[in-house]
C-alpha positions in Angstrom: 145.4 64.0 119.1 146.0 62.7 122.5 146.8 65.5 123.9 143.7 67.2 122.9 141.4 63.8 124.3 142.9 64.2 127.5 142.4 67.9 128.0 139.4 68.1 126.9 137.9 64.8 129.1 140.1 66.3 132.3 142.9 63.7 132.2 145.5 66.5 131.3 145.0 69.7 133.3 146.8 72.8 133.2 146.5 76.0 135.6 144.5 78.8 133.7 147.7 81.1 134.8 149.7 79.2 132.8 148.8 81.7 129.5 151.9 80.6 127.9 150.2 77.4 127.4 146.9 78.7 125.8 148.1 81.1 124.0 150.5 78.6 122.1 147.5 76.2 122.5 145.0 78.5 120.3 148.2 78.9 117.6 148.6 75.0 117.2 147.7 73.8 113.8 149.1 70.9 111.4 150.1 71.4 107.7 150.0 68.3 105.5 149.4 65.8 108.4 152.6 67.2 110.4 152.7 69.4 113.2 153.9 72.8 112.5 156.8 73.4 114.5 157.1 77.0 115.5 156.7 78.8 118.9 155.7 75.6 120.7 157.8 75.3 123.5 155.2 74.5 125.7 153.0 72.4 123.8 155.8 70.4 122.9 156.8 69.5 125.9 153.3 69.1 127.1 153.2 66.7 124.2 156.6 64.8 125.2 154.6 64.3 128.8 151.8 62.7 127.2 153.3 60.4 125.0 155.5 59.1 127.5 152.6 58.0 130.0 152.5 54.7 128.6 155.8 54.5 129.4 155.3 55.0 133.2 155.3 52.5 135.9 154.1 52.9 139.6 156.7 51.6 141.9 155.3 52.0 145.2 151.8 53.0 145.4 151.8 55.4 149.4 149.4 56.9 150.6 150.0 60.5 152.2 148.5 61.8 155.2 148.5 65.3 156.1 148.4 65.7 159.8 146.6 69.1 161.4 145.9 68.3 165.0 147.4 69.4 167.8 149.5 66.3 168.6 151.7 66.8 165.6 153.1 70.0 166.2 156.2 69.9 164.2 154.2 71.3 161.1 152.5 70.0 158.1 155.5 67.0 157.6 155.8 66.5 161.0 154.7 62.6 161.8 
């Protein structure tokens, strides 16, 4: 599945702390050709995000700059 690609070539990451995840992850199977349904919150919306990606459009590629010297002393979004 796509999901699967993605995670496994590093285009889908997910935070090892997130053991929700895995743990549905490892449970995920299909019966006749359909995905079974059942304790999947995660995966399923995991799923929803990866499906929709061809939907998404950049609008306004900016580049952000973290500032750490002393001029900007205001904090990290200090400009």
């Amino acid at each position: 599945t796509e999901m699967s690609t993605r995670l496994h070539d590093g285009r889908l990451k997910v935070f090892s702390t997130v053991t929700d995840f895995f743990e549905e992850y490892r449970s995920y199977h299909m019966r006749n050709g359909k995905v079974v349904d059942r304790d999947d919150d995660f995966i399923s919306a995991c799923r929803y995000a990866v499906m929709s990606v061809r939907h998404f459009v950049e609008l306004n590629h900016v580049p952000i700059t973290l500032y750490s010297n002393a001029q900007h002393s205001g904090g990290w979004m200090a400009m």
